[in-house]
N, C-alpha and C positions, 0 to 999 in steps of 0.2 A: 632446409627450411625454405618455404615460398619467396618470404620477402628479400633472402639472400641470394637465391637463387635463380628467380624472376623481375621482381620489383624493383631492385635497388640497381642492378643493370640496364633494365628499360628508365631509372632514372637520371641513370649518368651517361643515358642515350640522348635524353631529350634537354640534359644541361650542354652538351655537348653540341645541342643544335637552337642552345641560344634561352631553352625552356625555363621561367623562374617562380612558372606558379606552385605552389602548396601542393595542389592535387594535380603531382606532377605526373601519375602513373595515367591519370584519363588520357593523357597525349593520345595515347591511342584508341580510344573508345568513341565512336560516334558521336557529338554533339546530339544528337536528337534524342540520346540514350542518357543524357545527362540532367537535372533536375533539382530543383532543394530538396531533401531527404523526406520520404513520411514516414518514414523509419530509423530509427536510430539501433545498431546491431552492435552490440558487447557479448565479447567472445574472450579466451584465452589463448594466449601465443602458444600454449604448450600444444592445443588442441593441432586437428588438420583442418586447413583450407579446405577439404572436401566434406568433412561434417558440418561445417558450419553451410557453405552452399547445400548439402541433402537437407537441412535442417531448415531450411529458408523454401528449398523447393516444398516442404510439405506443408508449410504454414501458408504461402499464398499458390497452394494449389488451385483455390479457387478464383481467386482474383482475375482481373484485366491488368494483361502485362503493362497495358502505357499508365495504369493507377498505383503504381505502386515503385517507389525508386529509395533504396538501404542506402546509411552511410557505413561504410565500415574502413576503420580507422587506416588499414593496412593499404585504401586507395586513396582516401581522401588527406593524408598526414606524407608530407616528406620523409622518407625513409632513408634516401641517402646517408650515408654513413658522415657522421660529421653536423649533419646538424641539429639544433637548438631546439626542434618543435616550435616554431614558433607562433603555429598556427593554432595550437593550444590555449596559449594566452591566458595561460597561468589557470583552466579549466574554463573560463568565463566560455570559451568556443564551444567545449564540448556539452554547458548547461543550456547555451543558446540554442543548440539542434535538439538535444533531449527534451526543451519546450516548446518546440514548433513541431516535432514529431509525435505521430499518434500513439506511440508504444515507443517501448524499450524493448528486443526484443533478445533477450540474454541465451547463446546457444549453451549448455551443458553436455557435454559426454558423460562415459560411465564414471569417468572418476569426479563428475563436477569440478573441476577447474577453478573455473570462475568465483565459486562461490570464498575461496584460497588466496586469492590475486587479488594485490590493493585495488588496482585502479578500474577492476571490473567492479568491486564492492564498489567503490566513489561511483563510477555510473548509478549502481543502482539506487545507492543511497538520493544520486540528484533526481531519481524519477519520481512523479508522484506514484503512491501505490496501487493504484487503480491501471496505470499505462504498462507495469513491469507484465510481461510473460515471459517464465521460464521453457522453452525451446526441450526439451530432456528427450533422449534419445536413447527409447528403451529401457527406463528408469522407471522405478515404481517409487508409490510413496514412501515406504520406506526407507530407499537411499534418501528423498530428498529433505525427508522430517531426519534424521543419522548426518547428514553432511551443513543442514539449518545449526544444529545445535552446537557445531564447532567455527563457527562463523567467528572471526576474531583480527578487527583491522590492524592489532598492534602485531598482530605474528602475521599477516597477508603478505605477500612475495611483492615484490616492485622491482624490478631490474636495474632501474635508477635511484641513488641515494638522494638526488635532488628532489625525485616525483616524490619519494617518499615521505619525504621533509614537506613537499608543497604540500599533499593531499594530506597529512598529517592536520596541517595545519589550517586548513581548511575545513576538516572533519571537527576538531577543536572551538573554531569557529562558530561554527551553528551547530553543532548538536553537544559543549560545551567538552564531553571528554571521547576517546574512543572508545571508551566501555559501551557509554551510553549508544554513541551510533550503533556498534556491533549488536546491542540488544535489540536495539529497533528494526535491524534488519533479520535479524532472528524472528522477532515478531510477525513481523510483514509476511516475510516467506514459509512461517507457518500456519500463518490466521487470514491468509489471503484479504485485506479489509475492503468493504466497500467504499467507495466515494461520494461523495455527495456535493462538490463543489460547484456542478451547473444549478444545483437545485439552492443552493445558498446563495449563489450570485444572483438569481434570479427573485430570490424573496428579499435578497439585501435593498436591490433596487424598489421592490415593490414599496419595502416599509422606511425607504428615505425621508429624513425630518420626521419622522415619527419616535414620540418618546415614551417607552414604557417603565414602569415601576412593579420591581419585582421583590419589591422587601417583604410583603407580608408572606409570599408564594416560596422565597427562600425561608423565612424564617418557622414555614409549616414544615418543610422537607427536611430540614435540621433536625426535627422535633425533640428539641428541649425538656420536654414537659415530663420527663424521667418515666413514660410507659414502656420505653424499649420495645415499639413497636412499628412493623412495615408503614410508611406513609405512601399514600395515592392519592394526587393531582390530577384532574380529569378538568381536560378544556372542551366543552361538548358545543355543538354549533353544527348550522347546517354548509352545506356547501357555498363555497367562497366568502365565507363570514371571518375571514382570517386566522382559521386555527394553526396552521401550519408556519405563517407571519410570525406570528405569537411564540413559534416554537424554535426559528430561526435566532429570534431577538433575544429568546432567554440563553440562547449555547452560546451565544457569542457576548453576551454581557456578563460573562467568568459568574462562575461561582454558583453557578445555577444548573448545570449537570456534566457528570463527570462522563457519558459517552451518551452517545444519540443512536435510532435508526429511524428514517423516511422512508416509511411504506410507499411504492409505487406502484398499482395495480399493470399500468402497463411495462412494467420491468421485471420481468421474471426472478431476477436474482436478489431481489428485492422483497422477496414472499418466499425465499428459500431458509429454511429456518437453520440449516451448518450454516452457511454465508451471513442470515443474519447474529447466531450466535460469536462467531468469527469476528467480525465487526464491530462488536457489542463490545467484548472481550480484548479485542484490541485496542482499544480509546481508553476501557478499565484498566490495563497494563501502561499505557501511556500517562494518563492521568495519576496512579494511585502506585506508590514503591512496594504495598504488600501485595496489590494483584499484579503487580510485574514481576515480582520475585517468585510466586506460585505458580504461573505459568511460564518461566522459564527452566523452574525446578520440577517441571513433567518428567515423568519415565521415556523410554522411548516407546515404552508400549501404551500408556494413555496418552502421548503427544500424538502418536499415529492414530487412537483412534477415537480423538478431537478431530481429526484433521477429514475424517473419511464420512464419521457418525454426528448425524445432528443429537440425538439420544445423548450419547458421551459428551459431545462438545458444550452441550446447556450444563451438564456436568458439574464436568472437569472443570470446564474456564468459568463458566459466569458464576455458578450455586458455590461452586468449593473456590472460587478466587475470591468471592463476595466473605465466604466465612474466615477467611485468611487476613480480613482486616483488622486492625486491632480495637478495641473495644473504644467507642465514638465516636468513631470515624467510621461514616455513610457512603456508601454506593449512588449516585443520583443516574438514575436511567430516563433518557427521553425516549417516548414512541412514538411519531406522529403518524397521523393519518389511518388511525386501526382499521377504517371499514376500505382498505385499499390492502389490506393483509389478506385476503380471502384468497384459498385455492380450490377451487370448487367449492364443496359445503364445508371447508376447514379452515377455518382461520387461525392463520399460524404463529401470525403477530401475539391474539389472543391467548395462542395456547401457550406460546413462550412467557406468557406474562402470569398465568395460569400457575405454570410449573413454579415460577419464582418465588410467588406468592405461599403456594403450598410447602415452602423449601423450609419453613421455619429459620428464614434470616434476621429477623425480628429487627431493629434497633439499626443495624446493617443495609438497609434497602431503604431507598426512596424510589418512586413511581414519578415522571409525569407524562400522561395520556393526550394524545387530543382524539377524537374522533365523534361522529356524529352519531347522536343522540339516541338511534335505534341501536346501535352496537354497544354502548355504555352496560345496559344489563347483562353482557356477557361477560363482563370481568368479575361478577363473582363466584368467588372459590368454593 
């Protein structure tokens, strides 16, 4: 093993000459090569040292070498035999570099490792999901939708009974039991989701001391009124009239929709209709215990192809997870910004809302829309 056999000798090299920093293995590495991390790298011990470096070489092939500096555990953590980690700090060290760092940047081999291993699961779990990429080396989607579905932190490996206790108890913590984390990371790593947090932060600011009232607009989306039929909310406005303001303040005043997507004309991934049904699909599984249990209850052969096919994925997850609820209890979908869904003459936002509409979920589905006024006649079915 490297860190037995290199690391931990060149450690009690540099204790030996007085050395008592953490990241006691840089003794040897240049100062000018050393840096705060823009990379945070989770790997598995089982793996080699040299996949994990082939695996780094092809991901910043392109980059400028002085832009780009990985932490990885095996340089930056004391490995001497004997002690404590204490540079750990009970994980707060290791959630503090994963939030200053651009990505997470998880290597996998053929057997997926990592995905097995508590403390790589804890990495990912502390990333937000927008920053994870899986590293897979010579993996197809099928191992990684096959190796997603056995994700399980109560059976994940830990070397130490203390980590395990800690990171137990931490997973406990915030996401309430390990069941629940383990799903979520299932999710994640199969529904890839979008983010949208710069784009919240920035309308959060916009709409400060602003107070909205959204009881009539909830109590349409509800709809009560025993038709058992799709409700659509359409905020029509021209540009910078606050529709998207408006759309921001209702996700985040609870109760008002169960997953969102923000069209972004300049964001390609954003107008891709697998990613956006992915996204969609994922906040409906987070949000709602029968569309979390429908999409975790996929085959391997419709999980894989959600995961490839936007076709399947409006499907599988949104059309058949929406009908998997139980009867008065609503799906509430936000779209903001439809006339920023265009992909050349296609708009996909549109047609995604199209297909929904046409699904016969009756009673099941709530809409709300924002977009300007010339795109509005395009949402009928």
């Amino acid at each position: 093993h490297g860190v037995d056999a290199l690391l931990r000798p060149a450690g009690e090299r540099a204790g030996e000459r007085g050395g008592e920093s953490g990241a006691f293995a840089l003794c040897e590495v240049p100062s000018e090569q050393v840096a705060p991390p823009t990379h945070f790298v989770s790997h598995a011990w089982g793996g080699t040292f040299a996949s994990v470096v082939h695996a780094l070489e092809r991901y910043f092939r392109a980059a400028a070498a002085d832009s780009v500096y990985v932490w990885l555990d095996v340089f930056a953590i004391d490995q001497r035999p004997g002690k404590a980690y204490p540079e750990l700090d009970e994980g707060r060290m290791l959630a503090k570099v994963i939030s200053r760092s651009e990505a997470t940047l998880v290597v996998a081999e053929k057997d997926l490792l990592p995905l097995r291993r508590l403390w790589c699961l804890y990495e990912l779990g502390s990333t937000p999901a927008d920053k994870v990429q899986l590293l897979t080396l010579g993996l197809k989607d099928e191992d990684i939708v096959r190796a997603t579905a056995d994700i399980d932190a109560e059976q994940a490996l830990c070397f130490s009974p203390k980590d395990e206790r800690l990171i137990h108890g931490h997973i406990r913590e915030r996401h309430g039991s390990l069941q629940a984390f383990s799903e979520t990371l299932r999710l994640r790593l199969l529904l890839r989701p979008t983010e949208y947090r710069a784009d919240m932060d920035a309308l959060r600011r916009r709409s400060a001391g602003q107070r909205f009232d959204f009881g009539d607009l909830r109590r349409f989306l509800r709809g009560n009124d025993g038709s058992g039929a799709a409700r659509v909310a359409v905020v029509a406005g021209g540009a910078g009239t606050g529709k998207s303001t408006i759309a921001s303040a209702l996700l985040e005043a609870g109760g008002g929709a169960s997953a969102a997507h923000f069209c972004k004309s300049s964001d390609a991934r954003r107008q891709d209709p697998l990613l956006m049904a992915h996204s969609l699909a994922y906040q409906l599984a987070l949000a709602l215990p029968a569309a979390r249990a429908h999409v975790l209850g996929l085959s391997h052969a419709e999980a894989l192809a959600a995961r490839s096919n936007a076709g399947a994925a409006v499907e599988s997850l949104l059309v058949a997870g929406i009908r998997a609820l139980p009867a008065g209890e609503r799906a509430t979908l936000l779209i903001d910004a439809l006339d920023e869904g265009a992909v050349g003459l296609k708009n996909t936002a549109v047609s995604l809302i199209g297909t929904l509409l046409k699904s016969e979920l009756g009673g099941r589905l709530s809409l709300v829309v924002t977009a300007r006024p010339e795109v509005v006649p395009r949402l009928t079915v």
